[in-house]
N, C-alpha and C positions, 0 to 999 in steps of 0.2 A: 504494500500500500504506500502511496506516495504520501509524505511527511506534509503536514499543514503551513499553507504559505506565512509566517508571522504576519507578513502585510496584510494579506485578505484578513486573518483574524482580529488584527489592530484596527482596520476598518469596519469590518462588522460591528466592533464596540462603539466605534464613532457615530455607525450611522445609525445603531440602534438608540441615542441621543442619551447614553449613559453621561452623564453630568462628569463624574470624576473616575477617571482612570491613574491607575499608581501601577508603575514601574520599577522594579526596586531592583539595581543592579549596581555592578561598578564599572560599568562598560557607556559610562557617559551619551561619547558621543557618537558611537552603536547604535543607540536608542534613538538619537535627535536626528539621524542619518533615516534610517526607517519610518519616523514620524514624519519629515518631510517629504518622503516618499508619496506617503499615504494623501497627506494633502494635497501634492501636485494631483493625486489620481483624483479624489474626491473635489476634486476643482474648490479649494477650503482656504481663506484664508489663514496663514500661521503666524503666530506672536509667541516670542521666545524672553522668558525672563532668567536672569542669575544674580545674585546681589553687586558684580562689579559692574556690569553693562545695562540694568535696567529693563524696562519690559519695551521692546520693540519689535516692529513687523522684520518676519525671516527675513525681506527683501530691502530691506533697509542698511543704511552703513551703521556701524556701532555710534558712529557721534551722534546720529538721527533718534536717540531712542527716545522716547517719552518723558518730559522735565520733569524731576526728582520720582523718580520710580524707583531709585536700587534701592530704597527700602521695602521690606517684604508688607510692610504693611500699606503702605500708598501703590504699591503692585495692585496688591489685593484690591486696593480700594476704587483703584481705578477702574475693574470690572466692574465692582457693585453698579457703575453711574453708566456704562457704556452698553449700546444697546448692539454692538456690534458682534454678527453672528462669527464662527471661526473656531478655533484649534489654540490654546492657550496654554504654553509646555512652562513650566516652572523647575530651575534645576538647582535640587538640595532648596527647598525653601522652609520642610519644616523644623531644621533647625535653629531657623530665625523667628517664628509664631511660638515666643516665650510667655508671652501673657494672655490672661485670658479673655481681654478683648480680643487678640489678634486670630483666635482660635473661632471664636465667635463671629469672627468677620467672614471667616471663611467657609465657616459653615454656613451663613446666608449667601456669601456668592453661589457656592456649589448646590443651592437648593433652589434659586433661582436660574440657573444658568440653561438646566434643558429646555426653560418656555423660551430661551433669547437666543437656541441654539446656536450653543458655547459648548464647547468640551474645554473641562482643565483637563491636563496630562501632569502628573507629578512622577519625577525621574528623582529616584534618593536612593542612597546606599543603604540605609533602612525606614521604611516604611512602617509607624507608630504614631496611629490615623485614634482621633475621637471616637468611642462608641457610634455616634450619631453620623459621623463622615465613612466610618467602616460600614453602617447599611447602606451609604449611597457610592461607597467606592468600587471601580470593576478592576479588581487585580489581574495586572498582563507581563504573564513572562519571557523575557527575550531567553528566547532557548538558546545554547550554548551551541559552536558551531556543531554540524552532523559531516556524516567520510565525506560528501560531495564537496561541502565547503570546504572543510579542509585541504582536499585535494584543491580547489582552485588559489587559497592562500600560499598552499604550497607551490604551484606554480607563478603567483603573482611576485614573491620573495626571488625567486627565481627567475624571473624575468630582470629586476632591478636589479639584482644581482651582476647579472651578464651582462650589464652597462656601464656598471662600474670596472667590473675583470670582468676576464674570460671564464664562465663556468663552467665545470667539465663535470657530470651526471653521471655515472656509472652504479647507477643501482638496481637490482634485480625485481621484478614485481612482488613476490613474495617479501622481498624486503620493503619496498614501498608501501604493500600493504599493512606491515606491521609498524611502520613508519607513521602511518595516518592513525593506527588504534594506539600510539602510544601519546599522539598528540589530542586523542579524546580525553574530554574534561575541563580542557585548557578555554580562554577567552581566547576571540581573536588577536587582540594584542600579544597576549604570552603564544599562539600558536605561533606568530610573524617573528617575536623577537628570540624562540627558540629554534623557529629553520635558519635565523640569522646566525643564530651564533652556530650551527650544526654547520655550515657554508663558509661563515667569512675565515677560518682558521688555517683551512688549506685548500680553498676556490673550488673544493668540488664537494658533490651530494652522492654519497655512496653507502654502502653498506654499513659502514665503523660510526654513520651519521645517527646510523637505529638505535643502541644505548646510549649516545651521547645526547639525543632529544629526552630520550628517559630520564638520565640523570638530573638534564632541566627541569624536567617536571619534576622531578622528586623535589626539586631545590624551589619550585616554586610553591610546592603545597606547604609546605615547612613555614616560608615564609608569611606565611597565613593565619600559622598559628590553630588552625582545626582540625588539615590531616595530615596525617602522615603517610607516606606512600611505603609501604614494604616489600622486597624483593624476594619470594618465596625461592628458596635455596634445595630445597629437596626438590628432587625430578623421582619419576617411576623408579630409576634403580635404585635407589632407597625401599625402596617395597621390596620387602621379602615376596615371594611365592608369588598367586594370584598369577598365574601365566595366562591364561587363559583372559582373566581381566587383560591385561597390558595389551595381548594378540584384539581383541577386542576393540582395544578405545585406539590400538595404532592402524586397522582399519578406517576404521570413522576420522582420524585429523582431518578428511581436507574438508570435512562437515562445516568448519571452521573458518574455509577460507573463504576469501570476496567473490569467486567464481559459484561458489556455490547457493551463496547468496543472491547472485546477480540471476542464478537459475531457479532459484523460488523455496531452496531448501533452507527449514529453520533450523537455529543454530541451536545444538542443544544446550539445556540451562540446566545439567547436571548431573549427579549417577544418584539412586536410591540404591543404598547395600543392606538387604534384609538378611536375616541370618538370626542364629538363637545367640545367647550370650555368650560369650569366648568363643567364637567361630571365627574371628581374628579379621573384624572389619574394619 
């Protein structure tokens, strides 16, 4: 089954004249990339606010923006009094609505806004919305790249690459494709700045590139401070016995692989070992 357009579903929520949508990511400007998207297709006007640049039309230069708006609460207030219909993105805003007027402000913007069809958009690294704005909010998740994107990142790095040096490719599919599952999980950015650094060290994308994108990622989840990535060290010949197991699942690997996938076979998600106790599972 083919994966859900994020644009079409972003729009769906627009058109269905949900008042406020949250976004809760750390991929910025991901989000305001895709949300402009969506407007150009919804033929919608877009106004973009942050506390340094004020609330302005997308189309606008930064000096044009609307007089004294970088504060979160004359943003705000400025919706309450304009009757103008459009797409209205606010980025990191509510960590400036510290008091409880400014909470209250916005809770009447957003409860007026679908008669004046308005959408706000809130883009924040976390999302910790009013009782009363959590029943009018539509939470939308920008899903993390899937193998196609990936693969195209991987070639876009590669492209710019070859412009600066000469890049020389010698990697096998089987290793590419384990190239692309190790850079699953990752943001676009950590996907871009781990094929870089797997490239820029010696101008080419090869085989030796597959644990070196891993190590990245290990050293990126770390840096997160939530996971931690672990390299399981035990392979099958560590298992005693069970021959007949191992003949088994060394059949089945290419179950596993993109070609198989690409032919309609699911991937399997595990083994059940039934047996009575001490039967040595």
């Amino acid at each position: 089954m083919k994966p859900a357009d994020p644009a079409d579903e972003l729009a769906l929520l627009i058109r269905s004249r949900h008042p406020l949508i949250t976004i809760e990511t750390v991929e910025e400007a991901r989000a305001r990339e895709l949300i402009r998207r969506v407007a150009d297709r919804l033929d919608l006007p877009l106004y973009e606010w942050s506390v340094t640049s004020g609330l302005r039309n997308r189309l606008a230069q930064p000096q044009d923006a609307l007089p004294n708006t970088e504060a979160a609460d004359r943003a705000i207030g400025h919706l309450r009094f304009t009757e103008f219909q459009g797409v209205y993105v606010f980025n990191d805003l509510l960590p400036h609505l510290t008091s409880p007027l400014d909470k209250r402000l916005l809770r009447e913007v957003v409860e007026a806004a679908s008669a004046k069809r308005q959408c706000i958009i809130l883009i924040e690294q976390n999302v910790n919305l009013e009782p009363a704005l959590t029943r009018l909010a539509a939470p939308f998740t920008l899903a993390l790249p899937d193998e196609a994107q990936i693969k195209q990142l991987i070639l876009d790095v590669c492209r710019k690459a070859n412009k600066e040096f000469r890049l020389k490719v010698d990697i096998k599919p089987s290793e590419y494709d384990t190239l692309v599952r190790n850079l699953r999980g990752l943001t676009e950015d950590e996907i871009r700045r781990s094929v870089w650094r797997a490239v820029i060290h010696d101008e080419r994308l090869d085989g030796t590139d597959v644990p070196a994108a891993l190590r990245t990622k290990q050293d990126m989840l770390k840096s997160t401070g939530t996971l931690e990535y672990i390299v399981p060290e035990a392979s099958l010949a560590d298992v005693g016995g069970l021959d007949r197991l191992k003949g088994w699942l060394k059949q089945r690997e290419n179950a596993l692989s993109a070609a198989a996938r690409e032919f309609g076979v699911p991937p399997p998600r595990g083994i059940l070992l039934l047996g009575v106790q001490g039967a040595g599972k």
